[in-house]
Structure formats: structure tokens, C-alpha cells
SETIKE-993989 format. One record per residue: residue number from 1; chain; x, y, z of N, C-alpha, C, O in turn. Coordinates in pm, whole numbers, plus 50000, padded with zeros to 5 digits. Example, Ala and Ser with C-alpha at 12.3 -4.5 7.8 and 13.67 -1.06 7.14 Angstrom:
2
     n   chain    n.c1    n.c2    n.c3   ca.c1   ca.c2   ca.c3    c.c1    c.c2    c.c3    o.c1    o.c2    o.c3
     1       A   51319   49431   50780   51230   49550   50780   51320   49670   50780   51424   49668   50846
     2       A   51285   49775   50708   51367   49894   50714   51290   50003   50787   51341   50114   50804
% end
This chain:
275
     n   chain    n.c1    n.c2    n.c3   ca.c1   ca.c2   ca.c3    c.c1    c.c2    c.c3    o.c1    o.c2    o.c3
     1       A   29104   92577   76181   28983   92593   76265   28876   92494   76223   28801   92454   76312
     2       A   28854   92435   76063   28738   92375   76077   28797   92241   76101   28716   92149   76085
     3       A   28914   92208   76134   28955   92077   76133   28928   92052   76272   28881   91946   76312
     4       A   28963   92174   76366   28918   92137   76468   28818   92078   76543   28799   91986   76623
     5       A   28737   92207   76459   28556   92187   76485   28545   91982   76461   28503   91894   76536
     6       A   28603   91980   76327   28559   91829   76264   28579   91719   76338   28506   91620   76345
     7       A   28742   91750   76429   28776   91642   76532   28668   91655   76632   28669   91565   76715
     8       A   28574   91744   76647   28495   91765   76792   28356   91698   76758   28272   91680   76846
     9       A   28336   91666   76640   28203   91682   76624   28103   91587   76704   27981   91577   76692
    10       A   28193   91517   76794   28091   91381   76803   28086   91423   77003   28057   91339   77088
    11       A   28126   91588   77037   28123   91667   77120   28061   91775   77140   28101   91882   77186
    12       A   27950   91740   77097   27865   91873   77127   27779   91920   77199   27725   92030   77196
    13       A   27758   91776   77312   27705   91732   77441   27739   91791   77499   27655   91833   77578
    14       A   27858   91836   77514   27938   91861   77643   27874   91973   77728   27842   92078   77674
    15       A   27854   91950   77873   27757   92052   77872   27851   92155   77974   27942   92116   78047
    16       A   27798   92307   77955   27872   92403   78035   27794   92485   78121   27674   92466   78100
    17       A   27814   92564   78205   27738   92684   78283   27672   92577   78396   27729   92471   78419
    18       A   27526   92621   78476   27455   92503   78545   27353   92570   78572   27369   92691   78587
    19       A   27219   92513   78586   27120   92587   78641   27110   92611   78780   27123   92515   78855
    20       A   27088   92719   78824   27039   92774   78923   26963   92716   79026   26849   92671   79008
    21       A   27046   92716   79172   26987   92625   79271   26849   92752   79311   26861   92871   79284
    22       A   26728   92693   79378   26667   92760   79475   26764   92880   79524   26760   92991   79471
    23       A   26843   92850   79620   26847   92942   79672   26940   93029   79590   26945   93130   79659
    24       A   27009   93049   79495   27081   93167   79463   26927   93208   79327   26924   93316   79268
    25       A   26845   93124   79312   26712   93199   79267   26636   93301   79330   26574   93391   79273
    26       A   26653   93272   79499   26578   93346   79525   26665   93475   79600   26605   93570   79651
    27       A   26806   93464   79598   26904   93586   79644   26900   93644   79543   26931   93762   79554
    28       A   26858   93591   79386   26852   93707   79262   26736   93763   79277   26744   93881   79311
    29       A   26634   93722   79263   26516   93794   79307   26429   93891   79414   26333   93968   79413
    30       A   26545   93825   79527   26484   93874   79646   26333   93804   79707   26268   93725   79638
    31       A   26296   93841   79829   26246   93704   79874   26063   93759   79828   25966   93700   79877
    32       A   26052   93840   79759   25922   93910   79724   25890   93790   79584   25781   93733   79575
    33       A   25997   93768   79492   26011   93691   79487   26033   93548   79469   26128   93493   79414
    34       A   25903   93483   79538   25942   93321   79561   25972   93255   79444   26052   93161   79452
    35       A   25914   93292   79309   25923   93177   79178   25970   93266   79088   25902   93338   79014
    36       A   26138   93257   79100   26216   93298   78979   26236   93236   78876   26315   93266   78788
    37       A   26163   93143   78881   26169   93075   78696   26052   93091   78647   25958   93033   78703
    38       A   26029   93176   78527   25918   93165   78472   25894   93095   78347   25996   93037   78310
    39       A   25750   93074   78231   25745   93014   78174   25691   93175   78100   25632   93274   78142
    40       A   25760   93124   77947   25695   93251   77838   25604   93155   77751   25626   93043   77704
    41       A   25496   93238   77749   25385   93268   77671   25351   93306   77538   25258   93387   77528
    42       A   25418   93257   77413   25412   93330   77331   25341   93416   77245   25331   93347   77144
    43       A   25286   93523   77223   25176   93609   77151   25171   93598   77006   25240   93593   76905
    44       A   25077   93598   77041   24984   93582   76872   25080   93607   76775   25141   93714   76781
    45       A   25106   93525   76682   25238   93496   76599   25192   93561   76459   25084   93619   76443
    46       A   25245   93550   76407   25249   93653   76270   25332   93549   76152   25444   93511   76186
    47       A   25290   93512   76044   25304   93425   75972   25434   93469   75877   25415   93577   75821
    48       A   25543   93416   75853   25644   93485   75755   25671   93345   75631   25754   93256   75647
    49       A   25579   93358   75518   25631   93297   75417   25731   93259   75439   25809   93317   75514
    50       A   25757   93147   75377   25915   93083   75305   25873   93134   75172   25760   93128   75125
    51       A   26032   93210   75089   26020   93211   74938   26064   93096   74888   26093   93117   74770
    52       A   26084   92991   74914   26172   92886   74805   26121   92745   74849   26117   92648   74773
    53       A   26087   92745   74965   26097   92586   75033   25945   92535   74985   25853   92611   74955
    54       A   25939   92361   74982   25826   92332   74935   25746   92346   75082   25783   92377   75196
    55       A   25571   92292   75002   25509   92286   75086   25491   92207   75179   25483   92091   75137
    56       A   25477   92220   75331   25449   92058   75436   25296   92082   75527   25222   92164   75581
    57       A   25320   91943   75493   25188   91972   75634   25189   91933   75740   25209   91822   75788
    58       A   25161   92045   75789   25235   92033   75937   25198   91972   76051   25205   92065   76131
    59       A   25164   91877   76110   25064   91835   76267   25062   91944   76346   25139   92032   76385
    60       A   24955   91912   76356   24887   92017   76507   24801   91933   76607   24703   91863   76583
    61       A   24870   91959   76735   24816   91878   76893   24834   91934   76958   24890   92038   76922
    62       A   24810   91922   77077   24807   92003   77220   24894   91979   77256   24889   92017   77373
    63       A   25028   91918   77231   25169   91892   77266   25252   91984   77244   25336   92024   77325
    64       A   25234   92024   77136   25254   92132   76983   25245   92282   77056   25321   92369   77012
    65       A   25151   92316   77173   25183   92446   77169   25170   92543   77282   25130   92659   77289
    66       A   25252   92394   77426   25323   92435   77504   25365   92332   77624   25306   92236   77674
    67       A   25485   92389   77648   25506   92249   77740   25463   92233   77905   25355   92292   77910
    68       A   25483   92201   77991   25401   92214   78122   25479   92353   78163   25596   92363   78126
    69       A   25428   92445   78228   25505   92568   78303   25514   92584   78445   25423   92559   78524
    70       A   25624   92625   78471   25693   92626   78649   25575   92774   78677   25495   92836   78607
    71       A   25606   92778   78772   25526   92945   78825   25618   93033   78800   25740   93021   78803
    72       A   25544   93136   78773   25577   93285   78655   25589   93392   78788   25511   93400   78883
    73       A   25707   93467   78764   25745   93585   78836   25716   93708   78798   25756   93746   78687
    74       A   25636   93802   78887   25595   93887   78881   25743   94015   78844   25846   94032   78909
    75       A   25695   94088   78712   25780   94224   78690   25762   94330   78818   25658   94367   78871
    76       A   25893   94363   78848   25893   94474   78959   25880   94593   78946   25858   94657   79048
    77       A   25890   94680   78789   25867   94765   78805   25793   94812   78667   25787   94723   78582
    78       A   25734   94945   78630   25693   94982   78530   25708   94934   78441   25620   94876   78378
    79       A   25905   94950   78388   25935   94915   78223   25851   94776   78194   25765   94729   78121
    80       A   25952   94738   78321   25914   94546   78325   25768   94499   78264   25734   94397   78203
    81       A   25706   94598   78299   25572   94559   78325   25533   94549   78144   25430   94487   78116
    82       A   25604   94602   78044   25540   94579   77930   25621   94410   77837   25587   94353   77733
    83       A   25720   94385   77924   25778   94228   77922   25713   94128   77971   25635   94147   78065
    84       A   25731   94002   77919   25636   93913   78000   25773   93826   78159   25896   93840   78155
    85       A   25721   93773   78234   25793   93767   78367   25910   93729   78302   25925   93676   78192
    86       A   26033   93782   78425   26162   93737   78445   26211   93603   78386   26127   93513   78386
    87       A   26306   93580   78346   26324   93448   78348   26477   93385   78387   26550   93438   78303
    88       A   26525   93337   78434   26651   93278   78451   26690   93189   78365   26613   93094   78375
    89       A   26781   93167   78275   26803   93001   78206   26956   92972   78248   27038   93043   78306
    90       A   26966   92847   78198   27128   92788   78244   27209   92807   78071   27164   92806   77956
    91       A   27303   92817   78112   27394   92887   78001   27438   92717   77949   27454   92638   78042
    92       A   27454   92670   77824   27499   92556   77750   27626   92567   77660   27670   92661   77594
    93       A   27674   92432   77679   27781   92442   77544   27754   92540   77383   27646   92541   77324
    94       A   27837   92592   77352   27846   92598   77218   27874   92538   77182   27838   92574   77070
    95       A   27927   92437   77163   27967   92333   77060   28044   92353   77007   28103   92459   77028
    96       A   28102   92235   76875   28222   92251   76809   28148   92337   76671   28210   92318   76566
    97       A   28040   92418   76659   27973   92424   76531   27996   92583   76493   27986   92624   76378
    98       A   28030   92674   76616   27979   92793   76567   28123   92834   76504   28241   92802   76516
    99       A   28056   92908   76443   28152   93034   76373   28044   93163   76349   27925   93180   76326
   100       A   28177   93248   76372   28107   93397   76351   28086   93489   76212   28148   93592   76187
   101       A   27995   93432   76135   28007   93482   76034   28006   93593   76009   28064   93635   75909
   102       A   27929   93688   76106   27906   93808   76091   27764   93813   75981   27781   93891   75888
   103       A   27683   93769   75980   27599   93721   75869   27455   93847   75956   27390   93811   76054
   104       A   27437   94002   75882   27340   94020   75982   27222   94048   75910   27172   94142   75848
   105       A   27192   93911   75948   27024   93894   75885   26900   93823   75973   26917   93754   76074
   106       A   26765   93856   75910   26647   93791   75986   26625   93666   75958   26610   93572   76036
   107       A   26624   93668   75759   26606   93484   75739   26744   93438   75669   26818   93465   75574
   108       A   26731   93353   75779   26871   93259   75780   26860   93114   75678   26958   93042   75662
   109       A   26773   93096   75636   26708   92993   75562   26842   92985   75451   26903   92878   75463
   110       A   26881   93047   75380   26957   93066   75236   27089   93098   75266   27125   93162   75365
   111       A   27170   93045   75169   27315   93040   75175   27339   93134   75086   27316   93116   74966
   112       A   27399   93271   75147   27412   93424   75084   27467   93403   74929   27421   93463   74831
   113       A   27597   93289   74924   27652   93260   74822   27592   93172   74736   27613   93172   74615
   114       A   27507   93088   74801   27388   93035   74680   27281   93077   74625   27203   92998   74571
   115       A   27261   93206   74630   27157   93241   74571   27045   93236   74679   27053   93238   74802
   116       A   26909   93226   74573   26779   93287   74705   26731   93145   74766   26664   93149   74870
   117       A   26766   93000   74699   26736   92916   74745   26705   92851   74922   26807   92802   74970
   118       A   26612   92849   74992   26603   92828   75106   26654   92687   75107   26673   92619   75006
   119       A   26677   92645   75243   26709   92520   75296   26576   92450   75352   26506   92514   75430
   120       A   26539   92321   75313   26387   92256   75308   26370   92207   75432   26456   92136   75483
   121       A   26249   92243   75501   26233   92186   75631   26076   92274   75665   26016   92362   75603
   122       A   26052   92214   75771   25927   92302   75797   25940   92437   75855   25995   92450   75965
   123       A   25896   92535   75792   25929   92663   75873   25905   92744   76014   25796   92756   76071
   124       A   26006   92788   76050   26019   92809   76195   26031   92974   76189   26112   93024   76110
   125       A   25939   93069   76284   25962   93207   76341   26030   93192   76442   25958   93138   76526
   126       A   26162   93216   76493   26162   93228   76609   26177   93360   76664   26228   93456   76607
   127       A   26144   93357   76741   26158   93542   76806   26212   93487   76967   26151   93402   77032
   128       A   26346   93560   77014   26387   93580   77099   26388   93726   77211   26445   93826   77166
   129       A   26325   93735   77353   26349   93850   77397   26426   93858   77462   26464   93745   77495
   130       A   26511   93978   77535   26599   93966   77574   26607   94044   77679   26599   94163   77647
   131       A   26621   94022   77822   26596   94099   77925   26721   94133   77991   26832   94081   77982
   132       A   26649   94298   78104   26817   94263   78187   26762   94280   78336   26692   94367   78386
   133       A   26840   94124   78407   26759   94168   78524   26870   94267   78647   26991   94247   78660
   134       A   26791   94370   78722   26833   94497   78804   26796   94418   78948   26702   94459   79017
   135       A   26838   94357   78969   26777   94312   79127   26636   94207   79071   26635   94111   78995
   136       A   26537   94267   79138   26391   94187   79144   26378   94229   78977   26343   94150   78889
   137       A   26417   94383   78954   26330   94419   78823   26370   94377   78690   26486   94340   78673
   138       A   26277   94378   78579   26354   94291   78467   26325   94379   78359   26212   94421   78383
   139       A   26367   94430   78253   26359   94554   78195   26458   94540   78015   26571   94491   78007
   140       A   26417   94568   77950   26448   94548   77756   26576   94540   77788   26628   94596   77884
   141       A   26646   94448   77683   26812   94482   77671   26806   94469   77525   26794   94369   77453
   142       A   26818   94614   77496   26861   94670   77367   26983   94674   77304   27077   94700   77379
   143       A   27010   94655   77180   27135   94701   77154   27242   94567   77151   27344   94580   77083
   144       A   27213   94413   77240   27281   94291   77222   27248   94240   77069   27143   94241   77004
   145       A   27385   94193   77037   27395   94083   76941   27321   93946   76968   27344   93892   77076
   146       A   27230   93882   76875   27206   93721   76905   27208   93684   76791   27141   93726   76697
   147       A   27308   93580   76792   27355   93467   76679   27266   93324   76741   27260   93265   76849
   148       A   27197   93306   76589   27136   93142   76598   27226   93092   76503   27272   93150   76404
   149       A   27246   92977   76545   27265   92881   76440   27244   92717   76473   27261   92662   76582
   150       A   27210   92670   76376   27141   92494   76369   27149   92432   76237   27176   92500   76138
   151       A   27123   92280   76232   27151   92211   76159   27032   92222   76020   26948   92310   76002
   152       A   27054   92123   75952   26945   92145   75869   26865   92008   75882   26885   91928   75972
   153       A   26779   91994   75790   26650   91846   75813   26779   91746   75835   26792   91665   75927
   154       A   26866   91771   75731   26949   91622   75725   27074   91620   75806   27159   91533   75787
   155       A   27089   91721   75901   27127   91696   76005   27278   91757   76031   27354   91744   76126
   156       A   27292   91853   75864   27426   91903   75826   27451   92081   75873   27381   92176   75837
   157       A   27549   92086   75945   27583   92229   75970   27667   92255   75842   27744   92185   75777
   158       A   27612   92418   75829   27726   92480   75711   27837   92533   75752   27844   92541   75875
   159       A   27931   92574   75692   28076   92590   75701   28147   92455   75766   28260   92451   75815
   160       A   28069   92364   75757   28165   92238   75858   28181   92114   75759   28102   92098   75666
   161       A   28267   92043   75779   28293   91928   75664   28276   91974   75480   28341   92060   75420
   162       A   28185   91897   75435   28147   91851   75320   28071   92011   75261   28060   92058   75148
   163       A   28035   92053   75374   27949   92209   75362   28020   92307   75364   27957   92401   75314
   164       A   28179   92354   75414   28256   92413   75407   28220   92543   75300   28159   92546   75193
   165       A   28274   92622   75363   28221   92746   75230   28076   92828   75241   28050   92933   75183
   166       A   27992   92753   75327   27802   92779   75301   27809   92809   75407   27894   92767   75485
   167       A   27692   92914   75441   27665   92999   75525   27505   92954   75565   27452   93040   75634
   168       A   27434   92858   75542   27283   92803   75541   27244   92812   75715   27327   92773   75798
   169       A   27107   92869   75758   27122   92824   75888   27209   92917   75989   27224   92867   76101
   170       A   27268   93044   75968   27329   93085   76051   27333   93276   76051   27349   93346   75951
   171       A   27321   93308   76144   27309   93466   76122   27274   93515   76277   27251   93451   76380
   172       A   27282   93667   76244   27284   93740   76406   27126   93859   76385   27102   93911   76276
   173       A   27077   93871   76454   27032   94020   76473   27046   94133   76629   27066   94090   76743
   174       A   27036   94222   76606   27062   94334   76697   26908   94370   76804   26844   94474   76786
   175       A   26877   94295   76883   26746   94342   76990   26732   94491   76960   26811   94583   76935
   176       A   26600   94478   76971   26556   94644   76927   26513   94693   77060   26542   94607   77143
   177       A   26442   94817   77128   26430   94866   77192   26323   94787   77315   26295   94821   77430
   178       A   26292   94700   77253   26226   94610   77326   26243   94496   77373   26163   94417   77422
   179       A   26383   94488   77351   26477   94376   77337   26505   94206   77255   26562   94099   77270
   180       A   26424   94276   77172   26311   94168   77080   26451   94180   76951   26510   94273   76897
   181       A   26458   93996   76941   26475   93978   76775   26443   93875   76727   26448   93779   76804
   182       A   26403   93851   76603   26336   93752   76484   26418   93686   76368   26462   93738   76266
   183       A   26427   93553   76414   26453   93466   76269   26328   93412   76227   26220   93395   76284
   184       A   26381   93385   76089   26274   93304   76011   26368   93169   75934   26426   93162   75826
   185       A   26352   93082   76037   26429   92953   75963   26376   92832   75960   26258   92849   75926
   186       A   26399   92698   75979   26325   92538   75943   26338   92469   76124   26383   92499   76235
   187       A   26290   92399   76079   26273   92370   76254   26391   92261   76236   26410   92231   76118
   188       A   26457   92209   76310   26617   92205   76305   26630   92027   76257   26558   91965   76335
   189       A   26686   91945   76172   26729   91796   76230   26794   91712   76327   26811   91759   76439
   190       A   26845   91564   76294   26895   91589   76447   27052   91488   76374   27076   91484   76253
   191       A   27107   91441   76444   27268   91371   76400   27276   91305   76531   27224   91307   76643
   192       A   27381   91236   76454   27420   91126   76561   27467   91196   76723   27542   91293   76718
   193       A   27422   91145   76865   27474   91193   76969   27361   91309   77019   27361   91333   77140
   194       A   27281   91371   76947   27191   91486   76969   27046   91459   76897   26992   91411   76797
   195       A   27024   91528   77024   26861   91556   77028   26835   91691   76942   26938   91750   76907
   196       A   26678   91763   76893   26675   91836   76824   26747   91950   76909   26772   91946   77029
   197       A   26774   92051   76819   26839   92137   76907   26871   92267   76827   26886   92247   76707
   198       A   26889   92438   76882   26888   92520   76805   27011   92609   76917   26973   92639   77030
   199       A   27133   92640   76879   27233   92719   76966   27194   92851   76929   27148   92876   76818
   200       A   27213   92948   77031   27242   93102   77019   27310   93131   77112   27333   93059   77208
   201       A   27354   93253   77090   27488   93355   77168   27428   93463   77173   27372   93505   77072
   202       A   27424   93540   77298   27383   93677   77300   27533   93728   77328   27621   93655   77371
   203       A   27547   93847   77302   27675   93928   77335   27633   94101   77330   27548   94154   77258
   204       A   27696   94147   77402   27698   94312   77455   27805   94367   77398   27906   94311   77357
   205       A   27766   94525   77399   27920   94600   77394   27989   94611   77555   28097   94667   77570
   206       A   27937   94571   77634   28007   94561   77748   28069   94424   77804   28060   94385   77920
   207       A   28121   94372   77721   28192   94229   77698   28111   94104   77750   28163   93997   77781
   208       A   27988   94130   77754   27912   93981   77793   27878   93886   77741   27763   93901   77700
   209       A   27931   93756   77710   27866   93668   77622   27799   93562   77714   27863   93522   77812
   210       A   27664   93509   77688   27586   93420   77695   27560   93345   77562   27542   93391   77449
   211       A   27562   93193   77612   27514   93069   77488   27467   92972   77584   27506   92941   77697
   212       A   27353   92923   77493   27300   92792   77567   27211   92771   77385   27236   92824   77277
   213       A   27092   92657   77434   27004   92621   77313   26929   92593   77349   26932   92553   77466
   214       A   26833   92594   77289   26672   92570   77252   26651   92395   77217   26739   92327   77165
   215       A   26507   92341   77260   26487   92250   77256   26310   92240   77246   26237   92329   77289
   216       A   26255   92104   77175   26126   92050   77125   26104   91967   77193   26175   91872   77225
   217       A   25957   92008   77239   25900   91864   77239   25882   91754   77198   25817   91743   77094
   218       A   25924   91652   77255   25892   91535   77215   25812   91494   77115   25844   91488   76996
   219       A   25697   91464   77165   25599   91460   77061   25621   91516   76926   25635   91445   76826
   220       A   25622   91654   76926   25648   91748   76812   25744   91681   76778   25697   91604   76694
   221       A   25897   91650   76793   25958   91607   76685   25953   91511   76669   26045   91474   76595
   222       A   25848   91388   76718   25848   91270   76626   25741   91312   76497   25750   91277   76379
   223       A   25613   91419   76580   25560   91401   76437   25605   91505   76296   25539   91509   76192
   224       A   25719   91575   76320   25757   91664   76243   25874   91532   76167   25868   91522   76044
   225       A   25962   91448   76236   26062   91409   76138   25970   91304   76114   26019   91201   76158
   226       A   25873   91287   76071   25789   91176   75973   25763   91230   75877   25719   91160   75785
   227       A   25780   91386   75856   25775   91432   75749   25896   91450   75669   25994   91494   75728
   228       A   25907   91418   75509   25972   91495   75429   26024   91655   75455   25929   91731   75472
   229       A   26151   91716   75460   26247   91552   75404   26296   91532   75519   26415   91523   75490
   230       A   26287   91513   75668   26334   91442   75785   26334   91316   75804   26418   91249   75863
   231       A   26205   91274   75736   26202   91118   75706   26296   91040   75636   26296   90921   75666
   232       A   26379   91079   75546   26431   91048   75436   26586   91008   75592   26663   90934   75531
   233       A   26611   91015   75656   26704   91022   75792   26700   90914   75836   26807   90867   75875
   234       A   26562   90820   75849   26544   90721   75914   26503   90757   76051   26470   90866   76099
   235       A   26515   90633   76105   26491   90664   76289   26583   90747   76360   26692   90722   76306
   236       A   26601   90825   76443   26650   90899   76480   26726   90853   76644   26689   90760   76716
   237       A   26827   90938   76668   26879   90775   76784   26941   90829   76945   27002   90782   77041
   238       A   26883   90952   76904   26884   91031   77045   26788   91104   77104   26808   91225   77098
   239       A   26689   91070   77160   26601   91180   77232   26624   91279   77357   26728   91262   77420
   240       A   26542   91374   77397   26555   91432   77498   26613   91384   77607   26709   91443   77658
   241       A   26568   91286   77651   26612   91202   77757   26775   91148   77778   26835   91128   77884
   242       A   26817   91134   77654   26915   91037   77660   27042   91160   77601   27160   91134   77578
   243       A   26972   91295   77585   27097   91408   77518   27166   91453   77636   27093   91497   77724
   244       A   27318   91454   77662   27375   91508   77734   27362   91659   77798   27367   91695   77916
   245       A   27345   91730   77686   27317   91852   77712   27176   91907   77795   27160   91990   77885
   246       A   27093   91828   77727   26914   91865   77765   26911   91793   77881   26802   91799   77937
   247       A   27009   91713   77948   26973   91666   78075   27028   91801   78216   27001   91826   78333
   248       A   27108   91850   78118   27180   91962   78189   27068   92092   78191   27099   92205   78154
   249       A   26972   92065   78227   26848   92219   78257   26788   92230   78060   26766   92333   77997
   250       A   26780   92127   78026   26738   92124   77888   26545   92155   77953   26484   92217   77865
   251       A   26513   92145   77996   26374   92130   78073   26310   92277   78066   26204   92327   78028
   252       A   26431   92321   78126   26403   92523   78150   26408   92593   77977   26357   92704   77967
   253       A   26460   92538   77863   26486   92552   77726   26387   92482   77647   26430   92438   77540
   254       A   26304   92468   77664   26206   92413   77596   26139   92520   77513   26090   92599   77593
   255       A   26113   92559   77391   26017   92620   77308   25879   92558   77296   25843   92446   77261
   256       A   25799   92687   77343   25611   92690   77309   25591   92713   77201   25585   92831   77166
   257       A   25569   92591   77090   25557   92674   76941   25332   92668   76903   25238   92595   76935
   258       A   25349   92772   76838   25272   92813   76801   25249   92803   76608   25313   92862   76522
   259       A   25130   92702   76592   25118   92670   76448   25083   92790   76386   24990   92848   76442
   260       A   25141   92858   76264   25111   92926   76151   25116   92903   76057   25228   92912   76007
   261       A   25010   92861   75974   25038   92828   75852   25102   92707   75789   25055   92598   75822
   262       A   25207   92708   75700   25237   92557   75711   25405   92550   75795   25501   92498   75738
   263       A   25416   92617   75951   25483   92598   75997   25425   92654   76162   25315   92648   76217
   264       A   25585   92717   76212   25602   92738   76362   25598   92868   76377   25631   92926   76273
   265       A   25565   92954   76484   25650   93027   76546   25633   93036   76715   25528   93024   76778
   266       A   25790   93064   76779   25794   93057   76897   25843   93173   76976   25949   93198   76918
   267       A   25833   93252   77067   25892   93371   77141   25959   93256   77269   25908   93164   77333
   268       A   26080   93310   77265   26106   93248   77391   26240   93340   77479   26345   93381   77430
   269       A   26194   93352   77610   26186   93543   77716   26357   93471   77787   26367   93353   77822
   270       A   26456   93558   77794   26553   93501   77882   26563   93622   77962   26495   93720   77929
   271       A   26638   93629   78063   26681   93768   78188   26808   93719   78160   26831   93602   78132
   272       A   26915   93835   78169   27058   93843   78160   27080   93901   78268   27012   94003   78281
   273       A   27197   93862   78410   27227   93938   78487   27339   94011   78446   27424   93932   78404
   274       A   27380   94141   78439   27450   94196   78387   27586   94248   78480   27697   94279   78438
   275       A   27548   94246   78590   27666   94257   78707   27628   94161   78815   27699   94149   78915
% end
């Protein structure tokens, strides 16, 4: 299996699923309606130490903490109403990277078998919600699995090649009743062929799996890999523009991060159709 992964690696572009034309946007929604793509908002963030990683300093701009937003769809009913709007996204490759470690934790920063040592990068909250949409209405989905996993500053996935064995960078949590779950990890590097980038998998006990990934602003990651230790990488040789994948509805995947401290955090809202 990891030999496989290893023959693929220079495949992780490949893109799968597709975004959503107009009109099967607005046969999911119904014609009440009109703007089924929304943009999330993220709320007032809450700061989670790193124990191990050094200190960075981080840039802060108006680039930094949000990207332009489509028009936001109104919740149809009560529950909905304590979620922020609906959202549709396009489902993406997994790549040749994942494996299921079964790893079920919040900070993914540390390699279980190395001790408490974090992996160095600037620190990232991410918080994912997780919706289910009923027709128009969009309402908590409790109880799904979501696995993140991403590279590190220098651009290395664990369990793959040279890293074989390490678990750094990778883990699941269980949405709580609000359909809400939280990592605490580094904001991601980048490798040859790819733009910055962060994969997750949601999965159900009713056999559903969804994967796609997360993506930065521009700006933000030039002025984040000028920092140590991203810098130490050199120039970097794929941007947004030119990533296979992010041309594939990478636009609708964009993260609003929000500065805390000497890092990030970002909420970012998906809708799951479930039948």
C-alpha cells in the first residue's frame, strides 16, 4: 500500500466529483431559494496554544481574513436557524496520501509515537461544521466521522516515503450535536505539483463518504511561507491558479482565517445531501 501511494505521488491533482451547475443548485434548494452557495463567516475564534512549536510572527491584512463571498442562503427552518446558511461544496480527490489511521484526536500537530513534540509551522484552529441538507432545510449532522490530514512546512506527509511509521498531521474527530469539530494543527506546506492545501473525509454510519480540501489565500500564503521554517523551501512552484485540483471549484474551498495570537483559526460550514 505505501508503495502504491509512492508511485502516485506526483497525482494528487487529479481531480474528482464536480461542482454544481445553477440549475441542479437551485432543484436542491427549491426556487425560494435563488443563492445556494453560501459563504461562512467565521465566529469569534478562541485561541489554542501550541505546547512544543516555536514562536512566529504572524502577518495580518485584510486578505488574511476573508475571501470575496457569493450570496448566502437563507436557513428554512428553526434547527437551521442556529447554523450559519446552507452550503453546497464540490467533492475532490483524495489523493495518493490518506490512510486511515484511526488516530481519534483534536491536535494532530504530534506524532503519537514521538512523543509530545509538535510539528513546526504556524498554528492553525480549524473547526469544521457539518450540515445535513432536507430539501431547502439545513440542520446539525451529528455523529459523522471527519479525518484531516496535510503536509507539513516542508512539504512531507507522514506514513509516506522517508516518514513511514509517523502519524504527524493526521487524525479524525466525531461532530458533536451541533455538528461541529476542531483541529488544532500548522497551516499546511506546499510540494512539487500543489498548491497549499488541507484534505478531509467526512463519513456516516449510514455508508456515506465525502472528501474534497481546503484552500488559502493567495496573499496569505506568500506571506506565511516567508516565514521560518517555510522559507527554508525556497520559492514555491505552484499556485492557486496553476493547481489542478483548485481549478476544479477550488474557489467554493477557500478558508476565512481569522488571526489569534501567533496563528489562525478558521470555521468552514459544508451541507451534506444525504439521499
Amino acid at each position: 500500500m505505501r508503495e502504491e501511494r509512492k508511485a502516485h505521488m506526483d497525482n494528487d491533482d487529479r481531480p474528482i466529483g464536480r461542482v454544481l451547475s445553477r440549475r441542479e443548485v437551485l432543484a436542491l434548494f427549491g426556487a425560494a431559494s435563488a443563492a445556494a452557495l453560501a459563504a461562512c463567516t467565521p465566529p469569534a475564534a478562541t485561541s489554542v496554544a501550541p505546547t512544543a512549536a516555536p514562536p512566529v510572527t504572524v502577518p495580518v491584512f485584510a486578505s488574511a481574513t476573508s475571501p470575496a463571498a457569493p450570496a448566502t442562503a437563507v436557513p428554512a427552518t428553526a434547527e437551521a436557524a442556529a447554523l450559519p446558511a446552507c452550503l453546497v461544496r464540490p467533492a475532490q480527490t483524495e489523493g495518493p496520501y490518506f490512510v486511515d489511521e484511526l488516530l481519534n484526536r483534536s491536535d494532530i500537530r504530534s506524532d503519537p509515537a514521538g512523543g509530545a513534540a509538535t510539528r513546526a509551522g504556524v498554528p492553525l484552529v480549524l473547526s469544521l461544521r457539518v450540515a445535513q441538507l432536507n430539501g431547502a432545510a439545513c440542520t446539525p449532522l451529528a455523529g459523522a466521522q471527519v479525518d484531516v490530514w496535510h503536509c507539513d512546512a516542508q512539504g512531507v506527509y507522514s506514513d509516506v516515503g522517508a516518514a513511514a511509521g509517523q502519524q504527524f498531521l493526521r487524525g479524525y474527530q466525531v461532530s458533536d450535536a451541533a455538528g461541529l469539530v476542531t483541529f488544532t494543527t500548522i497551516y499546511p506546506g506546499w510540494y512539487q505539483g500543489r498548491t497549499a492545501h488541507i484534505h478531509f473525509k467526512i463519513r456516516t454510519d449510514a455508508g456515506l463518504e465525502f472528501t474534497s480540501q481546503l484552500y488559502f489565500d493567495e496573499a496569505l500564503n506568500d506571506a506565511v511561507y516567508a516565514l521560518a521554517p517555510y522559507s527554508s523551501r525556497g520559492r514555491r512552484t505552484t499556485r492557486n491558479a496553476d493547481d489542478g485540483a483548485y481549478r476544479s471549484g477550488g474557489d467554493q474551498l477557500l478558508l476565512a482565517l481569522t488571526p489569534i495570537e501567533e496563528g489562525y483559526a478558521s470555521t468552514f460550514d459544508i451541507g451534506l445531501q444525504l439521499s
